[in-house]
Short mmCIF file of the C-alpha atoms (twelve columns), coordinates in Angstrom:
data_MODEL
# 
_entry.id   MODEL 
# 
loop_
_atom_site.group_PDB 
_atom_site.id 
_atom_site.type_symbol 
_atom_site.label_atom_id 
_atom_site.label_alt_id 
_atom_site.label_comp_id 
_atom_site.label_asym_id 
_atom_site.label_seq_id 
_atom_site.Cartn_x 
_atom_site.Cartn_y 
_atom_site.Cartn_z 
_atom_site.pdbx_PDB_model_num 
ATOM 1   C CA . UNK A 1   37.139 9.100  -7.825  1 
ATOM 2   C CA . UNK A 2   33.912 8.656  -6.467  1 
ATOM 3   C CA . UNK A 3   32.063 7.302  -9.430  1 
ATOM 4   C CA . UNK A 4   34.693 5.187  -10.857 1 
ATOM 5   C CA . UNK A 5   34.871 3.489  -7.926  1 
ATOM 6   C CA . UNK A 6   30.905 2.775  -7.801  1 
ATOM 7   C CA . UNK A 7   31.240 2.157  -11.479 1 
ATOM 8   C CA . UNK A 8   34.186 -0.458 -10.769 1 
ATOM 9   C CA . UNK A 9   32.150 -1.823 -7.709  1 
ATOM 10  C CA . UNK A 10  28.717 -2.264 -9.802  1 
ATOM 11  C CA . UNK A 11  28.056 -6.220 -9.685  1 
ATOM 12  C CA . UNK A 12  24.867 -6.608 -10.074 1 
ATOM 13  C CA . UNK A 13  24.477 -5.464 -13.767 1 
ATOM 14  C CA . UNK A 14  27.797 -5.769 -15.667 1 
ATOM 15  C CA . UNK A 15  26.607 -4.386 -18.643 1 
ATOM 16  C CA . UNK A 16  25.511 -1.284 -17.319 1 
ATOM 17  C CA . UNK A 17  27.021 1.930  -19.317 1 
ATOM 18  C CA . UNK A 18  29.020 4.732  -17.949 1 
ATOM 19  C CA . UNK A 19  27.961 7.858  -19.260 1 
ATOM 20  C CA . UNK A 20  30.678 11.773 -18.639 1 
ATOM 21  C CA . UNK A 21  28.587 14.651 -19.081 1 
ATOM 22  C CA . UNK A 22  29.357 18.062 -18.481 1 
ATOM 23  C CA . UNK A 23  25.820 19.309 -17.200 1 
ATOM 24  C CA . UNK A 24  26.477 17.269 -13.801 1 
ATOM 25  C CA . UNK A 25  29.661 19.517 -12.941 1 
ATOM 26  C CA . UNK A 26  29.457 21.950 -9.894  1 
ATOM 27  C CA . UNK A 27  28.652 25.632 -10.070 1 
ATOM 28  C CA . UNK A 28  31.224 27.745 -12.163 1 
ATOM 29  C CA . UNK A 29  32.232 30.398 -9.642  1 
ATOM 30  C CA . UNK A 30  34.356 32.235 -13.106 1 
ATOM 31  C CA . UNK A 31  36.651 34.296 -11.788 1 
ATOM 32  C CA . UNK A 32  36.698 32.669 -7.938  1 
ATOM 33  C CA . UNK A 33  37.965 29.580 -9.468  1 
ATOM 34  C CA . UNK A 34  41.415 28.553 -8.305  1 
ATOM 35  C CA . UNK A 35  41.764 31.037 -5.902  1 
ATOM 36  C CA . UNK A 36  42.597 31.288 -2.271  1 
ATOM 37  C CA . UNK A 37  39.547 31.401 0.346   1 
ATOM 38  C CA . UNK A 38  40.393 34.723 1.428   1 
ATOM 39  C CA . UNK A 39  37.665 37.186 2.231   1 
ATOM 40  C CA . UNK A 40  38.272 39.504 -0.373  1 
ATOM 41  C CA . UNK A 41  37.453 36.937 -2.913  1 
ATOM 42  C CA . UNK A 42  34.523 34.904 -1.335  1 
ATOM 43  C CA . UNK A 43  32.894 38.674 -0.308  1 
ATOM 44  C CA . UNK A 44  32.548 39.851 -3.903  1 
ATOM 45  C CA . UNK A 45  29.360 39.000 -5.288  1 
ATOM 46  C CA . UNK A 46  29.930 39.495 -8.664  1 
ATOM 47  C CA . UNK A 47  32.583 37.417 -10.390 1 
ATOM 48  C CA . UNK A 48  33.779 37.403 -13.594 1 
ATOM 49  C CA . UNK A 49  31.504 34.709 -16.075 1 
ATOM 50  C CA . UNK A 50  30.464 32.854 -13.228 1 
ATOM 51  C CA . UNK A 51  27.361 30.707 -13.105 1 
ATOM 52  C CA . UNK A 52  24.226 31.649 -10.930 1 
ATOM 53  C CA . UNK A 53  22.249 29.009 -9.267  1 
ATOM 54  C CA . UNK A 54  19.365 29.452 -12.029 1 
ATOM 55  C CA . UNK A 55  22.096 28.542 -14.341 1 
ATOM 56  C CA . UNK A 56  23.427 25.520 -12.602 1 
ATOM 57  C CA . UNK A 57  19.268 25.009 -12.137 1 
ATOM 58  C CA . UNK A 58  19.092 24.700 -16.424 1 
ATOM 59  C CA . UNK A 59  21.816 22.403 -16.859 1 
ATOM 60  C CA . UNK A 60  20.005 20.209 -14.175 1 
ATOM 61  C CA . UNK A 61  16.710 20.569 -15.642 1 
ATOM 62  C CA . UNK A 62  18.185 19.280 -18.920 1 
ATOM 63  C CA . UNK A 63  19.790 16.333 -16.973 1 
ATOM 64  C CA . UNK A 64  16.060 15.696 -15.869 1 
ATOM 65  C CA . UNK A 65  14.380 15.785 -19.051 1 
ATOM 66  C CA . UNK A 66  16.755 13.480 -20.845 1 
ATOM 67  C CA . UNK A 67  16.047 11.361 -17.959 1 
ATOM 68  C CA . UNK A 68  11.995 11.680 -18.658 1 
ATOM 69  C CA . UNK A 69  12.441 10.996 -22.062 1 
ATOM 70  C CA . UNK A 70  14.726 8.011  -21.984 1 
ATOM 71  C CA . UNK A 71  13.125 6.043  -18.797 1 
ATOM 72  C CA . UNK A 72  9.842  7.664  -18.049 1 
ATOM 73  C CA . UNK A 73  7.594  9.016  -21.006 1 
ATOM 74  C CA . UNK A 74  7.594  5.419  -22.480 1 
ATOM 75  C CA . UNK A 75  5.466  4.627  -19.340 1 
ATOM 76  C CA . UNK A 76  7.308  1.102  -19.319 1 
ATOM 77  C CA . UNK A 77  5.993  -1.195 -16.020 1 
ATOM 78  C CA . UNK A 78  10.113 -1.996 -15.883 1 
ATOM 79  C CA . UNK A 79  11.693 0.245  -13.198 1 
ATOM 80  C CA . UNK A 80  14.980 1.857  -13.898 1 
ATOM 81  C CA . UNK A 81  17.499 2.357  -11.387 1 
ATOM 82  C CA . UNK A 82  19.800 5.647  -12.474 1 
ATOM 83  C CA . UNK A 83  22.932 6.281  -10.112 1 
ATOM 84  C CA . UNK A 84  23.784 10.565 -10.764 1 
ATOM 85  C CA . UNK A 85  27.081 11.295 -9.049  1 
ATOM 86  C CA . UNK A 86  27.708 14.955 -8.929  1 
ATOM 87  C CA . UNK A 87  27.786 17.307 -6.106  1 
ATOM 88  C CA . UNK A 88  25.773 19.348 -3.765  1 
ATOM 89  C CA . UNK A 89  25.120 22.457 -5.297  1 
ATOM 90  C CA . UNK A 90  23.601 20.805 -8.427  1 
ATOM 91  C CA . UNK A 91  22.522 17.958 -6.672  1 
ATOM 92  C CA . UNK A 92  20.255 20.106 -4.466  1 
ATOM 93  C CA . UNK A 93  18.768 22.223 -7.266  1 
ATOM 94  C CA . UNK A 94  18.244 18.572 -9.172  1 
ATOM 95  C CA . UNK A 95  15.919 17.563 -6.549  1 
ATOM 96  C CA . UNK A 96  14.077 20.956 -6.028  1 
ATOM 97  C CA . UNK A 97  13.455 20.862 -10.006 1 
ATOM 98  C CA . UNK A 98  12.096 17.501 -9.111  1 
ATOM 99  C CA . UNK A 99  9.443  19.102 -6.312  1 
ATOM 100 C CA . UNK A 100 8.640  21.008 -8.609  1 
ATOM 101 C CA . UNK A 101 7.438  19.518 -11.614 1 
ATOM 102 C CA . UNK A 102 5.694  16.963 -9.785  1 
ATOM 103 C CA . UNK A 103 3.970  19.258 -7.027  1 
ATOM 104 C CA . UNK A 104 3.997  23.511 -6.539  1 
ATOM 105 C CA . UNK A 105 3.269  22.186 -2.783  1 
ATOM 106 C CA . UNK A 106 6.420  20.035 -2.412  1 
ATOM 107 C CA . UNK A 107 8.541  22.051 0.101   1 
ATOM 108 C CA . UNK A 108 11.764 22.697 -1.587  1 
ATOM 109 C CA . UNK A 109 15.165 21.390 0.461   1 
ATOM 110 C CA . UNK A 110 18.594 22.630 1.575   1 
ATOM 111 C CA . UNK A 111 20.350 19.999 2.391   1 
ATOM 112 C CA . UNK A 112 23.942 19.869 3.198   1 
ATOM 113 C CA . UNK A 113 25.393 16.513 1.682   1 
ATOM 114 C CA . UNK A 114 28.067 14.479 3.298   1 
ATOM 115 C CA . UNK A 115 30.621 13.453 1.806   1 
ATOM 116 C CA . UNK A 116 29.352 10.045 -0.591  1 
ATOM 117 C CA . UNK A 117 25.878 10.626 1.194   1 
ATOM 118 C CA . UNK A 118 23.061 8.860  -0.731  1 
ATOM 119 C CA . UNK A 119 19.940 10.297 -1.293  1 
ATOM 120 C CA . UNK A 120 17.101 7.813  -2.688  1 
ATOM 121 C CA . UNK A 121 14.356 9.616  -4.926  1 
ATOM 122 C CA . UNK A 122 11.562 7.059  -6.692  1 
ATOM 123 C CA . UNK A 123 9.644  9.072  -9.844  1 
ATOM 124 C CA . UNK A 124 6.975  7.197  -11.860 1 
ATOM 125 C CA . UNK A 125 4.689  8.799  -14.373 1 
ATOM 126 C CA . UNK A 126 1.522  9.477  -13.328 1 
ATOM 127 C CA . UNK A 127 -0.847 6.913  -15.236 1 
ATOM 128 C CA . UNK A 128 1.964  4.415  -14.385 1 
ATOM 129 C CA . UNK A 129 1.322  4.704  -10.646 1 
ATOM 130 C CA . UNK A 130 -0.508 1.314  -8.448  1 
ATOM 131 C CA . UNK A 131 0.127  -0.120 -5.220  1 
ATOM 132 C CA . UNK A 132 3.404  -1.759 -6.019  1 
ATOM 133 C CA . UNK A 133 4.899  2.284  -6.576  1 
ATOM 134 C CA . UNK A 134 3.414  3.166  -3.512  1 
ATOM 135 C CA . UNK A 135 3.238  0.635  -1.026  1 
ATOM 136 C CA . UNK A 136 -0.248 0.463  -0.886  1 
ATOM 137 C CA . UNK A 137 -0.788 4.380  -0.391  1 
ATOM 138 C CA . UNK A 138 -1.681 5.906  -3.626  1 
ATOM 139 C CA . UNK A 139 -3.192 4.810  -6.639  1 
ATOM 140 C CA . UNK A 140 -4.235 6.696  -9.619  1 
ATOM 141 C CA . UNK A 141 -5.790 5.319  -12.630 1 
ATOM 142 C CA . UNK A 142 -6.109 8.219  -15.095 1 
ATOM 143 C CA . UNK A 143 -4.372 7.671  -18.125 1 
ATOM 144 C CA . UNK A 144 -4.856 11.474 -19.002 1 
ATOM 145 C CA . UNK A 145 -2.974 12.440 -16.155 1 
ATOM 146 C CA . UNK A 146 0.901  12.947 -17.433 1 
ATOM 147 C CA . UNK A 147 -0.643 13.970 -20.844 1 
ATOM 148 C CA . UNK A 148 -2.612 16.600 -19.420 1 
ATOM 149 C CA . UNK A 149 0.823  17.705 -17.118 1 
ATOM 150 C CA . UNK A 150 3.058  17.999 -20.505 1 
ATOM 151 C CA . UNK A 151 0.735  20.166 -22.624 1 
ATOM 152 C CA . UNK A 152 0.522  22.356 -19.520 1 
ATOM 153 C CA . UNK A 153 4.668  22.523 -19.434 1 
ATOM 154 C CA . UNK A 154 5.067  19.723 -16.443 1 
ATOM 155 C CA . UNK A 155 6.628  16.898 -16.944 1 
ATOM 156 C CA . UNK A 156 3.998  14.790 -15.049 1 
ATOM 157 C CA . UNK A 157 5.782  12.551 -12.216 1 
ATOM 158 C CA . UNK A 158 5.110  11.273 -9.097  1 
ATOM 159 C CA . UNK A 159 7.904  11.856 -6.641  1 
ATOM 160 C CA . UNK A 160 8.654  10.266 -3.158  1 
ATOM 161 C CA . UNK A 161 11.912 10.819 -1.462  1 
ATOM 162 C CA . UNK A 162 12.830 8.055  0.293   1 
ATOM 163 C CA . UNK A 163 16.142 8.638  1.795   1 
ATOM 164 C CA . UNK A 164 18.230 11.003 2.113   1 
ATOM 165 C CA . UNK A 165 22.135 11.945 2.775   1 
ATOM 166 C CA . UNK A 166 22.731 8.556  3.361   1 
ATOM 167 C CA . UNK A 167 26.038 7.324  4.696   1 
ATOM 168 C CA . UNK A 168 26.254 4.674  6.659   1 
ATOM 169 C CA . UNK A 169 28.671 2.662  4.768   1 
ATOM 170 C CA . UNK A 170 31.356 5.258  5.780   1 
ATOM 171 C CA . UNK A 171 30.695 3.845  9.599   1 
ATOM 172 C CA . UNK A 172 33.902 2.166  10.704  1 
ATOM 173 C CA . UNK A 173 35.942 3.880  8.251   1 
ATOM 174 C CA . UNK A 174 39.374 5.340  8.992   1 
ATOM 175 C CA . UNK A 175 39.939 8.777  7.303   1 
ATOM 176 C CA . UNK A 176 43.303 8.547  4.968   1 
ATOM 177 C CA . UNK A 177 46.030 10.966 6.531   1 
ATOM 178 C CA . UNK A 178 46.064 14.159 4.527   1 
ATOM 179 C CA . UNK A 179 44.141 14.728 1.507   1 
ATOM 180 C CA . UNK A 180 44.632 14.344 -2.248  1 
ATOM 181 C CA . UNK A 181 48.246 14.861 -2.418  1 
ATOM 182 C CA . UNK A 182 48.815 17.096 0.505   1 
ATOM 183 C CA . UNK A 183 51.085 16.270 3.455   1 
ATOM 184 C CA . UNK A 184 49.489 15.161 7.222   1 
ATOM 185 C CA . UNK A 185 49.726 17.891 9.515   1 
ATOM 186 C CA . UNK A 186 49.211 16.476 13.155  1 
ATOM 187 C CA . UNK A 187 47.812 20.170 13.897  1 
ATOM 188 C CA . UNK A 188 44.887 19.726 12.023  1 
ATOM 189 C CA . UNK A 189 41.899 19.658 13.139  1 
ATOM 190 C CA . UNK A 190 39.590 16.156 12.955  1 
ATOM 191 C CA . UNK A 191 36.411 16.200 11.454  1 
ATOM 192 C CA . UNK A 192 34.525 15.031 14.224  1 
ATOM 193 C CA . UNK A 193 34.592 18.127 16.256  1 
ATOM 194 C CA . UNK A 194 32.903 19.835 13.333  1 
ATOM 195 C CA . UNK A 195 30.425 17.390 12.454  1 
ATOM 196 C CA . UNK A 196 28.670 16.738 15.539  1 
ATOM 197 C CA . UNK A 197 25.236 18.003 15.318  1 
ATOM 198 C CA . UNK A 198 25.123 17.041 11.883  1 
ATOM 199 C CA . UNK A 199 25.908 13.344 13.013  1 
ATOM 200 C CA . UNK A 200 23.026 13.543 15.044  1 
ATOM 201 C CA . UNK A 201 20.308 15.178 12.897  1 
ATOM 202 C CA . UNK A 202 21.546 12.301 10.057  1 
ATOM 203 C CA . UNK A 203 21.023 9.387  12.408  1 
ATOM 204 C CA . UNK A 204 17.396 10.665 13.141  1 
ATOM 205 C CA . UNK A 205 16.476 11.065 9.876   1 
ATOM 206 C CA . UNK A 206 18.147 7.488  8.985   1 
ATOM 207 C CA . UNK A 207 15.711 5.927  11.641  1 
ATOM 208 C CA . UNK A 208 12.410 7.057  9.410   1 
ATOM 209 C CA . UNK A 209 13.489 6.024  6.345   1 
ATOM 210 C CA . UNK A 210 11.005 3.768  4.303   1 
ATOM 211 C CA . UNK A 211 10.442 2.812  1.254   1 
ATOM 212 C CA . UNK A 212 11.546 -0.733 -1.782  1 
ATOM 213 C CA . UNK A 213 11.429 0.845  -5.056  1 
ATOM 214 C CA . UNK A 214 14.178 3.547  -6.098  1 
ATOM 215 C CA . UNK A 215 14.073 5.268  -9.435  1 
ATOM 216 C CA . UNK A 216 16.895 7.265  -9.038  1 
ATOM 217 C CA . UNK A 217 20.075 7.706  -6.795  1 
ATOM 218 C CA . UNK A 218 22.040 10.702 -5.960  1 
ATOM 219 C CA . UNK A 219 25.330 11.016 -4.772  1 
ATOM 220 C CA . UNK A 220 27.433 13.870 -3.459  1 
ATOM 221 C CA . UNK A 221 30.736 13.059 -4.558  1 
ATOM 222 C CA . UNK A 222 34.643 13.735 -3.460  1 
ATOM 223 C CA . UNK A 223 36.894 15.029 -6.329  1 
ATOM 224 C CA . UNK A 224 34.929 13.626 -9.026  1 
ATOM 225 C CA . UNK A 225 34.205 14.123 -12.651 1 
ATOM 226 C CA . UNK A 226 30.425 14.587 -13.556 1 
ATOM 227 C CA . UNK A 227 28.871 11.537 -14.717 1 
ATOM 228 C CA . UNK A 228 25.524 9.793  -15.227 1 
ATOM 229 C CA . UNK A 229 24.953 6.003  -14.990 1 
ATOM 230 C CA . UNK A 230 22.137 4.685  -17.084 1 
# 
């Protein structure tokens, strides 16, 4: 699974702790789980004690506060570096949640993910931020800042997103015939034919990317279990 693997993989900080949690899984679809992809099941709108994307939105929001509370409200000068491995749905409404609480004028993002694609998010508190968060383009000095944002309900960040859907390190990878435990079938189709304006619009975006200092990493993940690394 995805995040074993990067867990297994993790050499530059041995002692860093694997951490399951529930609240990273994907949307519940209730009553659409385990069954076919037929259109009378993916046209009914209403299934059975399934989960709505506000829900999946709460469970994320938790995910952020913990984060807030463990690594950010202390306002420590020693940056953290959090891999989440999840997957898109949640992923995608993690980051929105993040646009929001630190800016109403952050435009909120759909993004597909690629498989194992990386997207690179730094968050600092606010009376934490200098020129070494920001490369030189923002400073702020007022100590009252992320005080101010929590009696008000915010959380009080800064946010830059510094890459994302990443996935370069699958170039010159050969895709595994079949999948999980299912047979090849020469018939099927290869990916390629389906990805190819996505390839491209990825590769652009890849080209701008800036940025040194991550604070935390997402990861769209292949048949994984939710986890957080700390």
């Amino acid at each position: 699974m995805t995040a074993e693997t990067i867990y297994k993989h993790n050499i530059h900080n041995l002692a860093t702790a694997l951490h399951i949690d529930e609240r990273l899984r994907e949307q519940h679809l209730g009553a659409l789980e385990n069954q076919p992809w037929t259109p009378e099941t993916i046209r009914n709108r209403q299934q059975k004690d399934g989960e709505s994307l506000d829900d999946v939105a709460e469970r994320a929001k938790d995910i952020l506060i913990e984060l807030w509370d463990k690594h950010l409200k202390s306002n420590s000068e020693n940056a953290q570096n959090i891999a989440i491995v999840s997957h898109g749905i949640w992923l995608n409404e993690f980051i929105n949640l993040c646009c929001k609480e630190a800016s109403p004028s952050l435009p909120l993002r759909s993004n597909k993910f690629t498989n194992t694609g990386i997207t690179t998010i730094q968050l600092a508190r606010l009376n934490s931020i200098n020129n070494n968060h920001c490369n030189g383009d923002v400073e702020i000095n007022n100590d009252n800042l992320s005080e101010d944002a929590e009696k008000d309900g915010k959380l009080g960040f800064y946010m830059r997103i510094i890459r994302e859907n990443h996935n370069a390190h699958l170039k010159g990878m050969i895709r595994q015939r079949g999948i999980g435990s299912a047979a090849f079938d020469e018939r099927q189709t290869q990916l390629k034919f389906f990805n190819k304006s996505s390839m491209i619009r990825e590769n652009r975006i890849e080209g701008k990317l800036v940025g040194k200092i991550s604070k935390t990493i997402v990861v769209r993940g292949t048949e994984i279990n939710p986890l957080i690394l700390y």
